[in-house]
N, C-alpha and C positions, 0 to 999 in steps of 0.2 A: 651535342655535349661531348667532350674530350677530355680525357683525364691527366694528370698531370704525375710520371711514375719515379719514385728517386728512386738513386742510382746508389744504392748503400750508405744511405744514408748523406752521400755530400751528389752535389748535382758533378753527373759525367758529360762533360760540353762536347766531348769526342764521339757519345754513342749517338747513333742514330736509332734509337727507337722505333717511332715512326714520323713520315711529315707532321703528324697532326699537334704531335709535342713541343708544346713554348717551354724553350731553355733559355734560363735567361742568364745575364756576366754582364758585365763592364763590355762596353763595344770595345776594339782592337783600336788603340791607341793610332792616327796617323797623323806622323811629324811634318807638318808642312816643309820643314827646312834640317838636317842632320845635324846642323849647330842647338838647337834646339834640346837634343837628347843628353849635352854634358850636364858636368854639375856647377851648382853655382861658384864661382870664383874669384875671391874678393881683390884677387892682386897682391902683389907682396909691397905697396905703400902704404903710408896709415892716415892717409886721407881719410874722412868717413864720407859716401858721398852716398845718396838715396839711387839705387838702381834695381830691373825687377828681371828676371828669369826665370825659365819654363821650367818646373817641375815634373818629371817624367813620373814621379810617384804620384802626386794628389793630382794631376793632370789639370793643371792651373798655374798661370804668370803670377810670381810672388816675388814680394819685395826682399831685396838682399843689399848687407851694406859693400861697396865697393870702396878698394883703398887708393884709388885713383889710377895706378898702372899697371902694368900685363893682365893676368886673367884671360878669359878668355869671350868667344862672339855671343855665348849664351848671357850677356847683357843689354841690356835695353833701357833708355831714359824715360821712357814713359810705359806704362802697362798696357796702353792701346798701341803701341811699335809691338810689343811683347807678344799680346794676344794675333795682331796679323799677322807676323812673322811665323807662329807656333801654332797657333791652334785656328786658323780658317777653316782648315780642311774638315775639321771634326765639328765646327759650328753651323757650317753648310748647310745642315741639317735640324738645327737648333737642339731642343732636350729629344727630339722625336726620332727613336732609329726603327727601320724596319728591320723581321726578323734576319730577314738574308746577312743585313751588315750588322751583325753581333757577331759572326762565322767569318768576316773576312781573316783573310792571313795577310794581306796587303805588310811588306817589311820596311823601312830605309833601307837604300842603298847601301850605306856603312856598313851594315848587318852582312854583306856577303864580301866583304871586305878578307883577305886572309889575316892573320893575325900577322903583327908588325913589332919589335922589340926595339924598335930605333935603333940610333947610332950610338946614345952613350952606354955607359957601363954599369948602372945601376944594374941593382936585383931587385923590385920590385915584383910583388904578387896581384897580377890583375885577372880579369874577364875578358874572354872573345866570345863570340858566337860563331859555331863551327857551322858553317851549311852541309856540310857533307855528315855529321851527325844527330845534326839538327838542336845543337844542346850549348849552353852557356860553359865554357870548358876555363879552367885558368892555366895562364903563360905569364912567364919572368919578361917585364918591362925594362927598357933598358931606361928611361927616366926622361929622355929626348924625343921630338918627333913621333915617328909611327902614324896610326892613322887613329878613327874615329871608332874602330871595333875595339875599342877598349874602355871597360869599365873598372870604377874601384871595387864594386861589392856588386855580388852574384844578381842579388835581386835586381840592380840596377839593370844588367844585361838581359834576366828574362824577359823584364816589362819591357822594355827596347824592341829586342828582338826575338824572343824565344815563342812560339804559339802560344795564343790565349789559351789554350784546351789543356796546356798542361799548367801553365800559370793559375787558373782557376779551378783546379780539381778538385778544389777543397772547397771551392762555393758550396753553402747549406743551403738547400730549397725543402722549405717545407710542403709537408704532402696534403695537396687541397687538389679539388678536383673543380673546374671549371665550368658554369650551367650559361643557360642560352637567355640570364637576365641580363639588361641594359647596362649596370653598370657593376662590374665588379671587382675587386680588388685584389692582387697576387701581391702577396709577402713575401719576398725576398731578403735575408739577412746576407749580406757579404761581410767578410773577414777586414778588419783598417788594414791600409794599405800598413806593408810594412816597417816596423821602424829603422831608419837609416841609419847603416853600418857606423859610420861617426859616432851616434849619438849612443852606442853601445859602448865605446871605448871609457877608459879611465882619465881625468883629470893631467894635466902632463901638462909642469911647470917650464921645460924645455931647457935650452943647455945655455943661456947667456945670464947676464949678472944686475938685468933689469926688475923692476918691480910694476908690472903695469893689470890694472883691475882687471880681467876677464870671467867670461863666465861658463861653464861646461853644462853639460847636460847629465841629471845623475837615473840613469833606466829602473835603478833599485828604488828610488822615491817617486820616481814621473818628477820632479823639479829642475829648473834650472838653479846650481848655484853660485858664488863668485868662486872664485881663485885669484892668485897672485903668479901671473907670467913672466918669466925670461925676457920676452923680448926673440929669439928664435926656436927655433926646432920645435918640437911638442907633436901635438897632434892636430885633429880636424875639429876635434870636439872641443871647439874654442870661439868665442863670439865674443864681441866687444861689448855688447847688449845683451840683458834678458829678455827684452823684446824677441829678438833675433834670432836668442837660446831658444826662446819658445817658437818661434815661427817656423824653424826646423824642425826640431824634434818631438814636439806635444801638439801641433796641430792635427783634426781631425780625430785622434786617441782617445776615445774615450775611458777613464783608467776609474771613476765611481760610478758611472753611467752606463749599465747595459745598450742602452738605448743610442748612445753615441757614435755617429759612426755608419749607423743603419740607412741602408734606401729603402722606401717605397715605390714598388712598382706596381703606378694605377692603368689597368686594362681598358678602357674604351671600347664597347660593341654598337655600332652604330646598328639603328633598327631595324634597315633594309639586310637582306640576308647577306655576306660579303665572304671573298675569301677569307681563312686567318691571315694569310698572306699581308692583309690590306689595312689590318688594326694596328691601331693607333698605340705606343708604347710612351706612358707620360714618367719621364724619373723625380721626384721630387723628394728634397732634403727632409727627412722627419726633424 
């Protein structure tokens, strides 16, 4: 028997208590591919074309509309190109991790990337990940170029690159104490992933003289709703679809639903005496 001790109430994935203690988190994200870690990008054509990309936040290939040109490599014509380009690494294993790989620090390579402003002149406000302080820090973009340590919104950087241990320091582990029956069950409640920086902003008709349907995301109701667009400028918080509205910004949120959003983690004790080392960790969607 081994007990299970929070850490003030939110679980501390950094303390070492003792071996015998299951902490549990989300395993460390790894990117099979560094193109993998942008955001989705529809192109500046207005094609609507069906294409899917790896979401670094719900840690899943999802469909996104594409408008036929630029953009960028985190596109894919089919959601099985998606999934083997992006998430092999992490499927290797199926739903099953052992304790050891819940602790990896394993990074992308971008992540030790120095920060890069490009060549052109903008002043944009982004994200790097600084290795030498180990922290998601923000630098003035120049709008061109640069490299791949650059994020729009913080969150985006920690998940990327930043340690699980401090990304998760806010996981709730309730306090249950674990016996030496067959099968028993750890509740786990994690926090929804965050809601993305876009889907925070306001409605933004943009600067030209068109009139075309769009739709924004509004964070004060949980809704997507229409607008009437420009045609340029605006912001991010803009989608051709409410579909779309919604595949971004209200998936996985549960906003009437306590229960929304929750994992169960069911523990497996096979009957022969085993290390903890060697159980079985099953995660399944409530």
């Amino acid at each position: 028997m081994f007990s299970l001790k929070p850490v003030c109430l939110v679980l501390n994935l950094c303390a070492d208590y003792n071996t015998r203690t299951m902490r549990a988190a989300l395993p460390p994200l790894k990117l099979g591919n560094s193109i993998c870690a942008l955001k989705a990008d529809g192109g500046e054509c207005k094609a609507i074309y069906t294409r899917y990309y790896f979401n670094i936040q719900t840690r899943q290939c999802e469909m996104f509309e594409y408008g036929g040109c630029y953009g960028n490599e985190n596109n894919f014509l089919t959601l099985e190109e998606c999934q083997e380009r992006c998430l092999r690494r992490n499927l290797e294993h199926g739903l099953f991790f052992s304790p050891q790989s819940l602790f990896s620090t394993e990074k992308p390579n971008f992540c030790f990337m120095e920060q890069d402003p490009g060549i052109c002149r903008g002043y944009f406000s982004r994200y790097f990940y600084n290795k030498e302080s180990q922290q998601c820090e923000k630098f003035k973009y120049g709008g061109c170029l640069g490299n791949q340590n650059n994020f729009k919104a913080l969150e985006e950087c920690q998940i990327a690159c930043q340690d699980n241990c401090n990304h998760y320091s806010s996981t709730f582990l309730s306090h249950q104490t674990l016996s030496g029956a067959s099968n028993q069950v750890l509740s786990m409640f994690l926090e929804p992933p965050p809601l993305p920086s876009l889907c925070m902003t306001p409605a933004d008709r943009g600067l030209c003289k068109a009139n075309e349907k769009r739709f924004f995301y509004d964070h004060s109701t949980g809704r997507c709703h229409p607008f009437s667009y420009s045609g340029c400028g605006g912001n991010e918080n803009n989608f051709t679809s409410k579909n779309s509205c919604l595949r971004t910004c209200k998936k996985g949120r549960g906003i009437n639903s306590a229960n929304k959003g929750l994992l169960k983690i069911k523990r497996k004790r096979k009957k022969q005496p085993v290390k903890e080392t060697e159980d079985e960790i099953i995660i399944e969607r409530i």
